[in-house]
SEVEXTOR-702190 format. One record per residue (C-alpha): residue in one letter; chain; x, y, z. Coordinates in nm, 3 decimals. Layout:
<pts>
pt res->A	chain->A	c1->X	c2->Y	c3->Z
...
</pts>
This chain:
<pts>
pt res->X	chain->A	c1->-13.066	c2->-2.810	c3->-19.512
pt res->X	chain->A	c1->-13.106	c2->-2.460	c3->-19.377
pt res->X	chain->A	c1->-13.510	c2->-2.346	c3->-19.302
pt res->X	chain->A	c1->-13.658	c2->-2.145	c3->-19.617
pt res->X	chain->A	c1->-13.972	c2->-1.906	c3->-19.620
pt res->X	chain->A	c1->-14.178	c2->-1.946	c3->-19.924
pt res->X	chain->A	c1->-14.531	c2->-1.784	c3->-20.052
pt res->X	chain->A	c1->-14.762	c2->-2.009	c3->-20.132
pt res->X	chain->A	c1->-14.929	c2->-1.962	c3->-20.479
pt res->X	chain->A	c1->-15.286	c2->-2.069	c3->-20.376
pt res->X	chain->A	c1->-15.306	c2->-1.860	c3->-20.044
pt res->X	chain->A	c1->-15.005	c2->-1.612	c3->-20.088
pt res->X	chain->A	c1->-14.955	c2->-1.702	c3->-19.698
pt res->X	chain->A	c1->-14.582	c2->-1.800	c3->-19.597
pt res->X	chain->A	c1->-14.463	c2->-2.085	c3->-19.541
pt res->X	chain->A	c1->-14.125	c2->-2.211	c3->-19.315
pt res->X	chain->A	c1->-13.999	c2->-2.571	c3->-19.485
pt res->X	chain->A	c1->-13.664	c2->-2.767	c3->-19.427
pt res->X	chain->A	c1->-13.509	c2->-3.043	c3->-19.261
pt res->X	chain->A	c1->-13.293	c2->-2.901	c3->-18.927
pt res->X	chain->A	c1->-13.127	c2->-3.161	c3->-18.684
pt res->X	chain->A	c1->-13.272	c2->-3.435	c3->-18.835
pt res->X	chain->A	c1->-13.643	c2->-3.271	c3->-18.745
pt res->X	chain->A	c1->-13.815	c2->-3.205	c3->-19.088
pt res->X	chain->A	c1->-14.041	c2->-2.862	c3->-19.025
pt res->X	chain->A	c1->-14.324	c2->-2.780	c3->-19.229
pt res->X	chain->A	c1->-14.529	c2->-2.486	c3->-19.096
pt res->X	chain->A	c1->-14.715	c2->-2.175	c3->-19.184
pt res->X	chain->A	c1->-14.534	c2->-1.865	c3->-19.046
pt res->X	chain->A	c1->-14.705	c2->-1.650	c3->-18.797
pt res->X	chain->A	c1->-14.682	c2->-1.365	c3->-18.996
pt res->X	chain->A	c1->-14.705	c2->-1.298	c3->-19.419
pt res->X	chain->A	c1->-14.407	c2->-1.000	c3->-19.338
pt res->X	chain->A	c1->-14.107	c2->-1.209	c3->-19.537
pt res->X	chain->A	c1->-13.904	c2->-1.024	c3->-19.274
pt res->X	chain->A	c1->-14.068	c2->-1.138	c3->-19.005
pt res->X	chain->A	c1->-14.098	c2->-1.499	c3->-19.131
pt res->X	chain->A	c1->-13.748	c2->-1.507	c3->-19.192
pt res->X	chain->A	c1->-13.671	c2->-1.458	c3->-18.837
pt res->X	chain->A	c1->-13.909	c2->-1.698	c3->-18.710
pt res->X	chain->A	c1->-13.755	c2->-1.946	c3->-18.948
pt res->X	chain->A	c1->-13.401	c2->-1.866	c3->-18.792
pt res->X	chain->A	c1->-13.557	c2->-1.908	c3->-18.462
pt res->X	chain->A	c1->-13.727	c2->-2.209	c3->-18.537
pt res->X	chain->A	c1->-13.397	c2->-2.327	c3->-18.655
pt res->X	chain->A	c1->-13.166	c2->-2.241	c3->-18.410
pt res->X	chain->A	c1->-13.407	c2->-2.399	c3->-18.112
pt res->X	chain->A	c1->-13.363	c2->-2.709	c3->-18.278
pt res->X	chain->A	c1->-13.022	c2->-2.700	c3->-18.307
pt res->X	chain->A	c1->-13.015	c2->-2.624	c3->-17.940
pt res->X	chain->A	c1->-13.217	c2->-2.921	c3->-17.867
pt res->X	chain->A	c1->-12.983	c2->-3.177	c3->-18.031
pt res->X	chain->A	c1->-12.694	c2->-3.116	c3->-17.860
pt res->X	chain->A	c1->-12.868	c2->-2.955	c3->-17.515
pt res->X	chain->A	c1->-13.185	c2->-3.162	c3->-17.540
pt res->X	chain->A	c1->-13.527	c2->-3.020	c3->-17.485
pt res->X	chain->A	c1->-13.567	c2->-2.663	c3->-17.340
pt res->X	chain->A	c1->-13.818	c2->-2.705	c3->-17.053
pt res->X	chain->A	c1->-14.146	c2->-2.499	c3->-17.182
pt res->X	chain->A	c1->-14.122	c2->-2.542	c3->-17.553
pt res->X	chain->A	c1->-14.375	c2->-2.775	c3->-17.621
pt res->X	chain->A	c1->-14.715	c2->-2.634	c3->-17.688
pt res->X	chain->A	c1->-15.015	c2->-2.705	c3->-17.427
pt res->X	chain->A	c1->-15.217	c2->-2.863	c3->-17.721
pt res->X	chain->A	c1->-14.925	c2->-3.146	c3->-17.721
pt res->X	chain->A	c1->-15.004	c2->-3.138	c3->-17.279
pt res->X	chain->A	c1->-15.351	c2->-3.124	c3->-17.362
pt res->X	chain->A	c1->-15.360	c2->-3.449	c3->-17.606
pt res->X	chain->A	c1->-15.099	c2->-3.667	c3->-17.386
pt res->X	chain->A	c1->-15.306	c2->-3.581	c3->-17.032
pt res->X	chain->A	c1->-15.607	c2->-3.693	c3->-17.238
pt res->X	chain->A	c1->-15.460	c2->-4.009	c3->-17.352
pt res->X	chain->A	c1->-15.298	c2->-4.048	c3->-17.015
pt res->X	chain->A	c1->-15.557	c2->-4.219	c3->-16.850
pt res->X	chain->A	c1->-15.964	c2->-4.256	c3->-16.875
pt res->X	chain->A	c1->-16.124	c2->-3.901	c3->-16.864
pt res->X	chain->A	c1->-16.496	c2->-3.827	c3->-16.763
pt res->X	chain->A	c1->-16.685	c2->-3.676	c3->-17.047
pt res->X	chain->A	c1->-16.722	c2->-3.333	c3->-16.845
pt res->X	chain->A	c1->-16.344	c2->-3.364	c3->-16.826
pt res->X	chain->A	c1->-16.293	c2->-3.386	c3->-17.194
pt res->X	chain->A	c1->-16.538	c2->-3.057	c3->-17.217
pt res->X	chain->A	c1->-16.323	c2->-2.827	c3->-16.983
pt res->X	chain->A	c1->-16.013	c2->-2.940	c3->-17.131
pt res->X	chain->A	c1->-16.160	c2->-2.923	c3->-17.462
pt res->X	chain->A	c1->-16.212	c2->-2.528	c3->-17.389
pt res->X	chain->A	c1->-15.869	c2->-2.432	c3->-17.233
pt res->X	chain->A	c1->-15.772	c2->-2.633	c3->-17.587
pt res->X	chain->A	c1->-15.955	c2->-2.381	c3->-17.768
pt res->X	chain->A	c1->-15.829	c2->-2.057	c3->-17.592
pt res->X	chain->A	c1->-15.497	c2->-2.156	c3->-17.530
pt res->X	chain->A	c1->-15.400	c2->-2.368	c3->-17.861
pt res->X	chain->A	c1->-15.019	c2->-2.364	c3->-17.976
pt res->X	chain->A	c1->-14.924	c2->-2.122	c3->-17.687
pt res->X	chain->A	c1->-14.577	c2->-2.265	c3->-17.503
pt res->X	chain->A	c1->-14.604	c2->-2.403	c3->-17.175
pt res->X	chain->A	c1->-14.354	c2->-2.163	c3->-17.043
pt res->X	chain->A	c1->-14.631	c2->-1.853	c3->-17.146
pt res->X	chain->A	c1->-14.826	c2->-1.991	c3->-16.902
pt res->X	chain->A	c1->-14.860	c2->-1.778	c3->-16.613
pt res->X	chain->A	c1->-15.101	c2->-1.629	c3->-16.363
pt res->X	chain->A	c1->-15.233	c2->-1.420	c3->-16.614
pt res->X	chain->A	c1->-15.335	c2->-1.713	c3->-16.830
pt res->X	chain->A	c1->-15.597	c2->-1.706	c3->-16.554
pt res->X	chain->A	c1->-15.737	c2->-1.387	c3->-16.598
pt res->X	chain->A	c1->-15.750	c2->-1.439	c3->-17.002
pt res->X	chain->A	c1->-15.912	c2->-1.809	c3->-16.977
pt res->X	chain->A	c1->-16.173	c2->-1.705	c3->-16.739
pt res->X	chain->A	c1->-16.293	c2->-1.414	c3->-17.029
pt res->X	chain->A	c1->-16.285	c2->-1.654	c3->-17.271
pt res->X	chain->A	c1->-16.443	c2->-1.957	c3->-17.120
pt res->X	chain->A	c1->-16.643	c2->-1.842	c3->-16.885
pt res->X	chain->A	c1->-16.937	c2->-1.648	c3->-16.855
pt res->X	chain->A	c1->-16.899	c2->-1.329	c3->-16.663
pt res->X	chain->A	c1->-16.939	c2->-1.286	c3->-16.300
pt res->X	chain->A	c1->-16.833	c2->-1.632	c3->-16.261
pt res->X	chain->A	c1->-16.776	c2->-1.696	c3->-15.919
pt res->X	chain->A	c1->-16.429	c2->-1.811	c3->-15.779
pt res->X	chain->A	c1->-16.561	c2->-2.180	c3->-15.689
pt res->X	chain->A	c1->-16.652	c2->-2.190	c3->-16.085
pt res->X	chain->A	c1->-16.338	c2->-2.006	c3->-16.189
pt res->X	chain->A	c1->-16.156	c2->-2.269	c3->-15.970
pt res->X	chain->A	c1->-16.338	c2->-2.579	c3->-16.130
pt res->X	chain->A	c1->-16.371	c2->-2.459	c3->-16.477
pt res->X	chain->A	c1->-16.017	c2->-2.283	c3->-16.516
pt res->X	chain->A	c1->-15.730	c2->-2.371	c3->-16.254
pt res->X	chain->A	c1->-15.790	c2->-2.717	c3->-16.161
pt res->X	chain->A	c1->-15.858	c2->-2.879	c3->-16.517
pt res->X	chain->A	c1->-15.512	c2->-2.650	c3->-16.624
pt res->X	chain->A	c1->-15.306	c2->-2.763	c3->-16.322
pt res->X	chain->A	c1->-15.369	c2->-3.095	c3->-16.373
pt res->X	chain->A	c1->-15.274	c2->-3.087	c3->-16.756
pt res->X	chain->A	c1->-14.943	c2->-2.883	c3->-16.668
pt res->X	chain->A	c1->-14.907	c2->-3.135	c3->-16.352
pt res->X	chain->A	c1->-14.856	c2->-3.379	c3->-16.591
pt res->X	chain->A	c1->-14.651	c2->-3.208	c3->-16.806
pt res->X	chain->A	c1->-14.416	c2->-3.164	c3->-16.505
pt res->X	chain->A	c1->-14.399	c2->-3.488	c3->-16.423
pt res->X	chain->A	c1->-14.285	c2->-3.567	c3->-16.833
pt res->X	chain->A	c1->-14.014	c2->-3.280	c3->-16.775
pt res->X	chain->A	c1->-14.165	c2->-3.070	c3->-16.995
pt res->X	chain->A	c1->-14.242	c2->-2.780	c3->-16.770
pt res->X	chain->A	c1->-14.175	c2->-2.614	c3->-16.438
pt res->X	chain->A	c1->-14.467	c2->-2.718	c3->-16.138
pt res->X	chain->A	c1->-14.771	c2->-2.496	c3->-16.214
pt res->X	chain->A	c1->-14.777	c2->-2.256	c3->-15.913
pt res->X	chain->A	c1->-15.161	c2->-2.082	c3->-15.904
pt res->X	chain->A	c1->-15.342	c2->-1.802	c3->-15.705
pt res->X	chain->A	c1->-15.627	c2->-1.974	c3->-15.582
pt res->X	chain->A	c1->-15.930	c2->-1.719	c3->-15.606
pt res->X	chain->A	c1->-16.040	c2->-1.716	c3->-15.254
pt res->X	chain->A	c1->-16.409	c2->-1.848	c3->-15.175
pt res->X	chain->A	c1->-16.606	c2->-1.660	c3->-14.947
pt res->X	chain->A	c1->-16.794	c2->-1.840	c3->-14.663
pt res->X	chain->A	c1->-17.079	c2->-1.843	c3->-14.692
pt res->X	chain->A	c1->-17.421	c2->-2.029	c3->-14.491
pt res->X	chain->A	c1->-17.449	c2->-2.401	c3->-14.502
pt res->X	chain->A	c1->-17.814	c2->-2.520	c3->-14.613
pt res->X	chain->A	c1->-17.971	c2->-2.847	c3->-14.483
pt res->X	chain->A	c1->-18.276	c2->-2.945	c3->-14.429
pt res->X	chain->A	c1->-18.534	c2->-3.002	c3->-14.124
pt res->X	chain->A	c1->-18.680	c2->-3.380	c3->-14.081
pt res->X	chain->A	c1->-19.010	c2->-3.183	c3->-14.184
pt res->X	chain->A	c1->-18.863	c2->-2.994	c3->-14.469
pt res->X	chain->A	c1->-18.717	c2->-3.309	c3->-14.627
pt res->X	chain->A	c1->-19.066	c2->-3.491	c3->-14.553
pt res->X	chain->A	c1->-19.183	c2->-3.242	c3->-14.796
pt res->X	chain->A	c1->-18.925	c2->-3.245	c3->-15.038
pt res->X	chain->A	c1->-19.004	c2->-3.600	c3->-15.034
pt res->X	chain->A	c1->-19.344	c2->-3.553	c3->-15.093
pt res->X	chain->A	c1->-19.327	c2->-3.310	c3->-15.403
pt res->X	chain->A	c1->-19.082	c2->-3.469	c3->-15.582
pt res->X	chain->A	c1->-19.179	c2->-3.683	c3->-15.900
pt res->X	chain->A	c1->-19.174	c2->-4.033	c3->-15.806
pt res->X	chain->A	c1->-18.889	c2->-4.120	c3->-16.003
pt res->X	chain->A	c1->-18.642	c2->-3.937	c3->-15.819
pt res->X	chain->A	c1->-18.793	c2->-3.990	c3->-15.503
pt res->X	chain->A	c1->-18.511	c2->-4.327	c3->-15.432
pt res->X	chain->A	c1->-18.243	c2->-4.159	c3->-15.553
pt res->X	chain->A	c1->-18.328	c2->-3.816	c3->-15.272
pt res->X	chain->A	c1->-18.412	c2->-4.068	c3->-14.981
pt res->X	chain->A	c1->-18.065	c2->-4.269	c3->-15.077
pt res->X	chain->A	c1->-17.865	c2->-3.915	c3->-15.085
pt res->X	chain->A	c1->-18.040	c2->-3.832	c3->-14.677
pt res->X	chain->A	c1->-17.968	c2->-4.162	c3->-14.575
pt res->X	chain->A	c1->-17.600	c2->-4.180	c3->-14.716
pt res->X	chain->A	c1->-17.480	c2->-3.861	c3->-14.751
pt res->X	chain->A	c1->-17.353	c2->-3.902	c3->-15.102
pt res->X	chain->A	c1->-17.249	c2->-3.709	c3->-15.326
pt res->X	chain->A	c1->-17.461	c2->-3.683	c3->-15.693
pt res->X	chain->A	c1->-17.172	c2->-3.863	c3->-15.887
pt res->X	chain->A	c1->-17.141	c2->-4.149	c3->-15.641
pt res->X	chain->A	c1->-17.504	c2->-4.211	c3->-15.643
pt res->X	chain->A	c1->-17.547	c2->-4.170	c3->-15.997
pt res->X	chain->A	c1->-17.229	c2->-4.418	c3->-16.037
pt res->X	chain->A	c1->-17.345	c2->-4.675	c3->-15.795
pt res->X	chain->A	c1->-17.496	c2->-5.026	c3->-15.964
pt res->X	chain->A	c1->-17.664	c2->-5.304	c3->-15.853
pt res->X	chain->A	c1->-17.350	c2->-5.537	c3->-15.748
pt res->X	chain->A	c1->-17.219	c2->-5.291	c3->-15.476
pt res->X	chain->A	c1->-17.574	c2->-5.223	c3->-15.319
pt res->X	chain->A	c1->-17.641	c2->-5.475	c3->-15.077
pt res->X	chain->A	c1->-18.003	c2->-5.467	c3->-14.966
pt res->X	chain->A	c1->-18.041	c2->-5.745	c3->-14.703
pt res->X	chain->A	c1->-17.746	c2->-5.597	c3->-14.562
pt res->X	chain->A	c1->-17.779	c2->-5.251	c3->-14.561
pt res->X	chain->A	c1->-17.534	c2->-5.113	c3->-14.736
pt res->X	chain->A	c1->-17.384	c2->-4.935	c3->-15.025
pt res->X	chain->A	c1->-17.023	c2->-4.935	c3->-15.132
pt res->X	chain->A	c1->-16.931	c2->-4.564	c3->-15.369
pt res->X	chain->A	c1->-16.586	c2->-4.693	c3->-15.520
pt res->X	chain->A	c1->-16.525	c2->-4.321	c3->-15.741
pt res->X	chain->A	c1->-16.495	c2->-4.119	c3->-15.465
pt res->X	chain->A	c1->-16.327	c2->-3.748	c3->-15.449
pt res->X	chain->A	c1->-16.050	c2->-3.900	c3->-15.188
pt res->X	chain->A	c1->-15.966	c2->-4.208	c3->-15.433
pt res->X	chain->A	c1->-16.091	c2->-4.413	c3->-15.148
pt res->X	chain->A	c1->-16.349	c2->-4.705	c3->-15.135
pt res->X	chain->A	c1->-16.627	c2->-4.559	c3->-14.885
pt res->X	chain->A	c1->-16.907	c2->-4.782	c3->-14.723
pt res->X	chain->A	c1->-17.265	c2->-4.630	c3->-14.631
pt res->X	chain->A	c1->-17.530	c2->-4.789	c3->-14.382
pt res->X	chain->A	c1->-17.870	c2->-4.751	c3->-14.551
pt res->X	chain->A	c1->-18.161	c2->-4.641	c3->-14.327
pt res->X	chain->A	c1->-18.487	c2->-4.889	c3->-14.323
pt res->X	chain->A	c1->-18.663	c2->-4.615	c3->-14.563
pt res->X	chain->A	c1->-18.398	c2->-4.596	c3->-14.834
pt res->X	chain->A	c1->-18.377	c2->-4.999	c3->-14.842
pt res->X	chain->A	c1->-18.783	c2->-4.992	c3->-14.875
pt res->X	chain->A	c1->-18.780	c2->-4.768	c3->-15.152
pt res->X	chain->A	c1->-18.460	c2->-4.941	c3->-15.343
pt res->X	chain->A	c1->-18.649	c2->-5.245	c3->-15.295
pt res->X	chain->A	c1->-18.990	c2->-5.108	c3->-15.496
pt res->X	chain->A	c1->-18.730	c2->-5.037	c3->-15.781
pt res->X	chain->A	c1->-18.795	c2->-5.284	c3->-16.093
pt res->X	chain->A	c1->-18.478	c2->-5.318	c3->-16.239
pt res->X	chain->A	c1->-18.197	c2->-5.527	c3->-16.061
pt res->X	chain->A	c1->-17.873	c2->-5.423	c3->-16.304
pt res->X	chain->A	c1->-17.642	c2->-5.200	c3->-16.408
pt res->X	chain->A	c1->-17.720	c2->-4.825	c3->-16.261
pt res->X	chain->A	c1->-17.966	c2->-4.812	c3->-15.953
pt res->X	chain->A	c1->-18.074	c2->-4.509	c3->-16.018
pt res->X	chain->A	c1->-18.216	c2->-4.383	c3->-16.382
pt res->X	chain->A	c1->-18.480	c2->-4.117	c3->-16.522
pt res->X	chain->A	c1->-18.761	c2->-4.234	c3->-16.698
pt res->X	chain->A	c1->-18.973	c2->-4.045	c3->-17.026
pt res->X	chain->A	c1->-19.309	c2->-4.042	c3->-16.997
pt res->X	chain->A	c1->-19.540	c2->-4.116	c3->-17.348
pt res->X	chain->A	c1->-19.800	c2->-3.902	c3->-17.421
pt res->X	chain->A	c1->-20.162	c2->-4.017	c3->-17.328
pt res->X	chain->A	c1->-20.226	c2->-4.134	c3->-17.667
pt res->X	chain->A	c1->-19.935	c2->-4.353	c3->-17.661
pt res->X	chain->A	c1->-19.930	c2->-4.710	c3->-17.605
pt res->X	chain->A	c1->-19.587	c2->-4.723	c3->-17.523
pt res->X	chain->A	c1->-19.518	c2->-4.793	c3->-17.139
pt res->X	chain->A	c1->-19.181	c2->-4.532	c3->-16.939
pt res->X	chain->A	c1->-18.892	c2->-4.559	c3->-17.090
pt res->X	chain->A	c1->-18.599	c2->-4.575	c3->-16.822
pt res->X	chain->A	c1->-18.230	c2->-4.376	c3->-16.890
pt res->X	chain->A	c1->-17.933	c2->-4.373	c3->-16.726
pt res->X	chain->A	c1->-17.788	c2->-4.075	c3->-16.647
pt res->X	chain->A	c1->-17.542	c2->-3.897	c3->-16.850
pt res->X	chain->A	c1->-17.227	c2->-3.811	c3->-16.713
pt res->X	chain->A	c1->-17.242	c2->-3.438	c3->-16.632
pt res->X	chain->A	c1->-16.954	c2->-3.377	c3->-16.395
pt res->X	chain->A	c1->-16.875	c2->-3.511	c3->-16.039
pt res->X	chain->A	c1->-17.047	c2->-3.150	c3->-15.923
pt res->X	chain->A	c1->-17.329	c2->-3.019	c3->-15.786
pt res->X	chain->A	c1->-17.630	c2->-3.237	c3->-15.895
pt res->X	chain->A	c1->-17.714	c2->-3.111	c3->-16.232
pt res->X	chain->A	c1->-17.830	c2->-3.446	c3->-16.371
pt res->X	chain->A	c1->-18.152	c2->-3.335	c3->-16.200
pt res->X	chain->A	c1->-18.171	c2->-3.011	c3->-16.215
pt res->X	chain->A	c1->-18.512	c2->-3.004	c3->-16.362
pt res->X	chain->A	c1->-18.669	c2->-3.237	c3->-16.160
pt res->X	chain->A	c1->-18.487	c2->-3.106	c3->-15.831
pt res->X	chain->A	c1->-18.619	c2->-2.695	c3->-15.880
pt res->X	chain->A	c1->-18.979	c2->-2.872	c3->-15.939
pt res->X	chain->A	c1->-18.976	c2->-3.008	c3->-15.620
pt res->X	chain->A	c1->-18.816	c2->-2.723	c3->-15.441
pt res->X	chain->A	c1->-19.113	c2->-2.489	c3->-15.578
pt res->X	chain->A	c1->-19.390	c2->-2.701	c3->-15.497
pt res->X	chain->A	c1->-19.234	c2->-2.783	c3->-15.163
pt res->X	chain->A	c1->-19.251	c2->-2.425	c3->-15.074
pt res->X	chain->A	c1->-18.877	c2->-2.451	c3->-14.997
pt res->X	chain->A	c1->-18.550	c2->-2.194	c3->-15.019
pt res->X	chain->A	c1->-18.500	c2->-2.182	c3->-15.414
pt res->X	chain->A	c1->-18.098	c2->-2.163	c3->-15.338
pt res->X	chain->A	c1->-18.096	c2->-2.537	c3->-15.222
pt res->X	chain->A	c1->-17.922	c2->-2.797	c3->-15.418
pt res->X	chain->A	c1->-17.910	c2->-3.152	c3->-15.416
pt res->X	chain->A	c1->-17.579	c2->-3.109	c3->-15.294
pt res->X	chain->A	c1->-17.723	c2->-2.958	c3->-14.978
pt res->X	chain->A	c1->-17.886	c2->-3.318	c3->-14.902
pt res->X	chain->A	c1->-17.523	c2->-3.401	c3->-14.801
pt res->X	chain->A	c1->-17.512	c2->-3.111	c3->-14.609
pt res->X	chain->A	c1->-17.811	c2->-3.270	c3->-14.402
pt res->X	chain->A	c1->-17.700	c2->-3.588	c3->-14.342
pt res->X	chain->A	c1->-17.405	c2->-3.440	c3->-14.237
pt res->X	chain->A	c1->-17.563	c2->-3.227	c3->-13.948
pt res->X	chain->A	c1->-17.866	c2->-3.537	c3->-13.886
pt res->X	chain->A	c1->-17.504	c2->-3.791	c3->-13.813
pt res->X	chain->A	c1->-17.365	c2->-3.528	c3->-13.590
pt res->X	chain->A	c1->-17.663	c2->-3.444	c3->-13.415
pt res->X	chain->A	c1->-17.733	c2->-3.812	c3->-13.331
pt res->X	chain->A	c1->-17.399	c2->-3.953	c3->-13.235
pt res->X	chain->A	c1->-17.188	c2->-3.641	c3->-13.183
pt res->X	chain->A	c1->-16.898	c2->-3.786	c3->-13.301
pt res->X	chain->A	c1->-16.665	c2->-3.589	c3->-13.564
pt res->X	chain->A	c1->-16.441	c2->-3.856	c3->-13.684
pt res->X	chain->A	c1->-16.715	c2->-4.103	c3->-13.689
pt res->X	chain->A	c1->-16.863	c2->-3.823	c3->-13.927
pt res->X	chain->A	c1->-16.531	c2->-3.801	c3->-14.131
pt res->X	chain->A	c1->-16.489	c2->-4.145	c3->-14.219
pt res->X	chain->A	c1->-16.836	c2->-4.228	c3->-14.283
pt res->X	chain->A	c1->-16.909	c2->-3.906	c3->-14.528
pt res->X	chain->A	c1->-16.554	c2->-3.984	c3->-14.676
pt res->X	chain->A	c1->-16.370	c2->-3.605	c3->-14.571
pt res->X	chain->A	c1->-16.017	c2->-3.612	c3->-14.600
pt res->X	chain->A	c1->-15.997	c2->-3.426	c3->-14.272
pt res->X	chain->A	c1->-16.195	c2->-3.362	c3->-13.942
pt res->X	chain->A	c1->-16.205	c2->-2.994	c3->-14.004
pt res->X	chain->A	c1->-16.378	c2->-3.021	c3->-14.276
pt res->X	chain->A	c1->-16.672	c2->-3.168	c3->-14.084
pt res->X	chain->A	c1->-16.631	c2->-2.920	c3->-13.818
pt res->X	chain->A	c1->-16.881	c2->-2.695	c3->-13.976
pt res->X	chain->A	c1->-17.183	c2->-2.916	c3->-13.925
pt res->X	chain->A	c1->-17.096	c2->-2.923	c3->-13.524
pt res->X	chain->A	c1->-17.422	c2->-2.787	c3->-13.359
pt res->X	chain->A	c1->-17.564	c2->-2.662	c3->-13.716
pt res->X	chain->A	c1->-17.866	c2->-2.838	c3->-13.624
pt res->X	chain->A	c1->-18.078	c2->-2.720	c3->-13.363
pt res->X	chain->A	c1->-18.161	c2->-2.942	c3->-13.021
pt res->X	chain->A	c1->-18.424	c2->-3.172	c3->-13.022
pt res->X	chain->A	c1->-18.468	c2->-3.266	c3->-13.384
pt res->X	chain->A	c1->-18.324	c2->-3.615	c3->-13.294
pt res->X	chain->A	c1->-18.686	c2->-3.822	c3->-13.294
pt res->X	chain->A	c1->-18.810	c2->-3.661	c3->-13.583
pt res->X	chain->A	c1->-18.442	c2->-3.754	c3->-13.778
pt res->X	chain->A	c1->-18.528	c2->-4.122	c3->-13.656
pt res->X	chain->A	c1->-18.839	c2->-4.118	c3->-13.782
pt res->X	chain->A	c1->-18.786	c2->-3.991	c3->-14.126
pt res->X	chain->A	c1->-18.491	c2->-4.234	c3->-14.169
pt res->X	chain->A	c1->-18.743	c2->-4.492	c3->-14.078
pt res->X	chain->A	c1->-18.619	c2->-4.647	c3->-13.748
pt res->X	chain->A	c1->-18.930	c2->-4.599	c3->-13.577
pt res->X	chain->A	c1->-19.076	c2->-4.871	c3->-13.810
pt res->X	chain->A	c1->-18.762	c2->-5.112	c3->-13.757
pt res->X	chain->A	c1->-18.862	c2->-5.182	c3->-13.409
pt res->X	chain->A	c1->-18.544	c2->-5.409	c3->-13.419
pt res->X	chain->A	c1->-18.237	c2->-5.394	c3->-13.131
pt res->X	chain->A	c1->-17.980	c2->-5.427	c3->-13.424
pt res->X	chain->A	c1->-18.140	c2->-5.132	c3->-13.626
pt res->X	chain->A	c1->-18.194	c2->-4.917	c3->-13.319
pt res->X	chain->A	c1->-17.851	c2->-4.993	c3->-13.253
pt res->X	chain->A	c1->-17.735	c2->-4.898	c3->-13.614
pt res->X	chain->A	c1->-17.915	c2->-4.579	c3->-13.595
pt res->X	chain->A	c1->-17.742	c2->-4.460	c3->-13.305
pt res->X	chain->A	c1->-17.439	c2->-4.555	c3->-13.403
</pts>
């Protein structure tokens, strides 16, 4: 039967009921003008219609129904879940064919703070948005999202001195101490160290093995003789290597309690953010640097000791040698002994770990 507007008795709002094409609709109509409702209902209608002898008009569906199947898709990470959670919330019933490149400009008001800066615009806005519509896409429900990417400017990459991170090292709580001598002798990122467990860290052999990584590619790292010593002095032997601990008061019998990390994003280090600007401050060190920027080391300690780009590629797991190009001569000359001793090859006294460390 034909789509009817009726006024509900309890609300007085309107309301768009029938049964079109076999489809049985049910909905509250945008607007309480019985005018206006009664074209929405012939709309309503006559899109259906369309749809049962045309089949589905590419853009109809609603980026809520995106939303829900991108989600149920596939496993999500819990920061995941939050962005999309937000673009849910802004965007709601809107058709995937409104979505445009000023969809970009209207989510970044509404879920962003202002003055965000075009990395976070990028990370909180277009790539959780192109990934729902990607998928979308591939389901024929939409055209390929096409984006203006907000360009990033360049700006100076941080790292560390051997006698900078020495006193990082030294004024961090002990706690995180492992997990910041891991990140300079592996160059991981936060989320693969915070990911890593027990069964892919092999001590005796000195190695780690990050399966999440951002290429989708199993990565191996070489651990230096000072990361291995302090993974070693670690108590547990399961499940996460690295966890935060609460400290009881002084009046408190109970002994540390240890936590695993919660999952806050595969970004910038903020599951120690606390603990990390601590150390910084006593340290005496630039207040801008973030664990991230402990990649950023390693990067330019591998390059200055073996001067090798692709070696530095495949080993930091880049998908490309110009992304490493950056940390070519970023260090200055003659910082080579002090990088061996910090790593703790001056106390190996081995051929094979000399060897390792050069190579």
């Amino acid at each position: 039967m034909p789509l009817t507007v009726t006024r509900r008795k309890s609300s007085g709002a309107l309301t768009i009921t029938g049964t079109v094409a076999g489809t049985r609709v049910r909905r509250r109509a945008q607007s309480n003008d019985p005018k206006l409702a009664a074209e929405e209902a012939a709309t309503i209608e006559a899109d259906l219609l369309r749809t049962r002898w045309h089949g589905e008009r590419r853009g109809t569906r609603t980026f809520a129904e995106a939303a829900t199947s991108y989600l149920e898709a596939a496993p999500r990470t819990e920061s995941t879940k939050a962005r999309v959670r937000r673009l849910l919330l802004a965007l709601g019933t809107a058709r995937l064919a409104e979505i445009d490149q000023g969809t970009i400009a209207r989510l970044k008001a509404a879920v962003l703070r202002p003055g965000a800066s075009p990395v976070t615009v990028s990370r909180g806005v277009i790539v959780p948005l192109r990934a729902i519509l990607r998928h979308a896409h591939r389901r024929g429900w939409c055209d390929a999202p096409v984006f203006e990417i907000p360009r990033r400017q360049e700006g100076r990459t941080r790292f560390l001195l051997p006698d900078e991170a020495e006193r990082l090292i030294s004024a961090a709580a002990p706690h995180i101490r492992p997990l910041l001598l891991f990140l300079l002798s592996t160059g991981a990122r936060m989320s693969e160290a915070i990911e890593l467990e027990w069964r892919d860290l092999d001590l005796q052999g000195s190695r780690a093995i990050f399966w999440r990584t951002k290429t989708g590619k199993r990565r191996v790292a070489m651990l230096s003789p000072r990361a291995v010593a302090a993974l070693s002095a670690l108590s547990h032997r399961d499940g996460p290597v690295f966890r935060w601990e609460t400290t009881p008061s002084r009046k408190s019998i109970k002994a540390p309690r240890a936590h695993t990390y919660a999952d806050r994003g595969r970004e910038e280090g903020g599951h120690i953010k606390t603990a990390w600007k601590g150390a910084i401050r006593r340290a005496g060190l630039d207040q801008e640097l973030t664990p991230h920027d402990l990649r950023h080391t390693w990067a330019s300690w591998h390059y200055a000791l073996r001067r090798d780009l692709l070696a530095l590629k495949v080993e930091g797991g880049w998908s490309s040698v110009a992304l490493v190009e950056r940390y070519a001569h970023l260090l200055p000359a003659g910082h080579e002994e002090a990088i061996h001793h910090f790593l703790g090859w001056h106390r190996a006294g081995t051929d094979r770990e000399q060897a390792r460390a050069s190579h």
